[in-house]
C-alpha positions as CSV (number, residue, x, y, z in Angstrom):
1,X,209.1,-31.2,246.0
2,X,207.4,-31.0,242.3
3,X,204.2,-30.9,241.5
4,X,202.0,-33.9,240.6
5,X,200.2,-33.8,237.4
6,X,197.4,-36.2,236.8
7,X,195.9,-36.2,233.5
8,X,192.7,-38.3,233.3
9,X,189.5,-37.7,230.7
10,X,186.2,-36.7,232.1
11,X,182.6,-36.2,230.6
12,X,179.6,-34.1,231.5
13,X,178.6,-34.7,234.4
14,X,181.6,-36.3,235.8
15,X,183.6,-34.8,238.4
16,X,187.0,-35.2,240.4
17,X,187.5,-34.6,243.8
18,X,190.9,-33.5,245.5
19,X,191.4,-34.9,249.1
20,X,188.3,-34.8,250.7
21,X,187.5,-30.9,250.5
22,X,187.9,-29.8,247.1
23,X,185.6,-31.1,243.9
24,X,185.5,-30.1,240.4
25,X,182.4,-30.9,238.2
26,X,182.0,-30.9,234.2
27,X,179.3,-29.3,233.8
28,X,179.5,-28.3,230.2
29,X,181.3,-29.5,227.2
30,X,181.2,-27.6,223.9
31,X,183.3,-27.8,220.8
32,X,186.0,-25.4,222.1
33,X,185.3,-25.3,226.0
34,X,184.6,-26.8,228.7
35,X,182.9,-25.3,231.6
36,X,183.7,-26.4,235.2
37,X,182.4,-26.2,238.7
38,X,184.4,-26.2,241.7
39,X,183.5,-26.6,245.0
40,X,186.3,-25.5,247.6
41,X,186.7,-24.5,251.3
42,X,186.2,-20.3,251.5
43,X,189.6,-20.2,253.0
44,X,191.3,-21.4,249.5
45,X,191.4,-18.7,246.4
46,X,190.5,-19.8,243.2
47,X,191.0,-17.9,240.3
48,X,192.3,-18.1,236.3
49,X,195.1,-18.3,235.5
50,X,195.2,-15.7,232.5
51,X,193.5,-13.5,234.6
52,X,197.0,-13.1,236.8
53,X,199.1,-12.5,233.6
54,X,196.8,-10.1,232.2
55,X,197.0,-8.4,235.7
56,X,201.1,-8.1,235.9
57,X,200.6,-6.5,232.2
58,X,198.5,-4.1,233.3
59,X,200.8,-2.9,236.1
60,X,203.4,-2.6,233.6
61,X,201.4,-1.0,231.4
62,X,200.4,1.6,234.5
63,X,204.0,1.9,235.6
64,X,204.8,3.1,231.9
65,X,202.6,5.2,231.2
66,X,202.9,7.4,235.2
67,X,207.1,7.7,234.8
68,X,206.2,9.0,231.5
69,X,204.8,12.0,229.8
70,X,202.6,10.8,227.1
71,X,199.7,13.0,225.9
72,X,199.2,11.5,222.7
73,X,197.7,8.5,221.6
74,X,199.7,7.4,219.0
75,X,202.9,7.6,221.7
76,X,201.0,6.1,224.2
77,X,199.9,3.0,221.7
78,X,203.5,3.0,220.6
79,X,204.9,2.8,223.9
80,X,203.0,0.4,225.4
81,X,203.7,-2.2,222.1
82,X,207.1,-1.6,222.5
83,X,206.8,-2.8,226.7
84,X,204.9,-5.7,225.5
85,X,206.8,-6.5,222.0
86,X,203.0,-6.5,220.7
87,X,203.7,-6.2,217.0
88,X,202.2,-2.9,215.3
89,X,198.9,-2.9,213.9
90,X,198.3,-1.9,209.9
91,X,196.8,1.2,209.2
92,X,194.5,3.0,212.2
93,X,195.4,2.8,216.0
């Protein structure tokens, strides 16, 4: 079964609520964000998004560097660019 997607506009100090246990609040809207509260059941997990990509990354990034043997930090910043395809930084690490 897919996913339902429901794309609705909201201003501060409007809200949604999900079934009858979960609510989400604008309470902040600035140029560039938007800052929400939400209001769930202690059993559910709520957490951002980026913050799981940036912790897979991170595990690579671990896994790399302990079934290697890099002392240097010019390797190390090498090696972990090339794991991530990060492009190279001009001049200084």
């Amino acid at each position: 079964m897919g996913a339902s997607v429901l794309v609705i506009r909201r201003r501060q100090g409007e809200g949604i609520a999900i079934g009858n246990d979960i609510q989400i609040d604008i309470i902040d809207v600035s140029r560039t964000r938007v800052k929400l509260g939400i209001k769930v059941p202690r059993q559910l997990e709520v957490k951002r998004r980026d913050t799981d990509v940036c912790a897979v990354e991170n595990r690579k990034a671990s896994a790399l560097l302990s079934e290697s043997n890099v002392l240097d930090l010019a390797g190390m910043a090498v090696r972990l660019r090339k794991a991530s395809q990060i492009p190279p930084k001009t001049g200084a690490l």
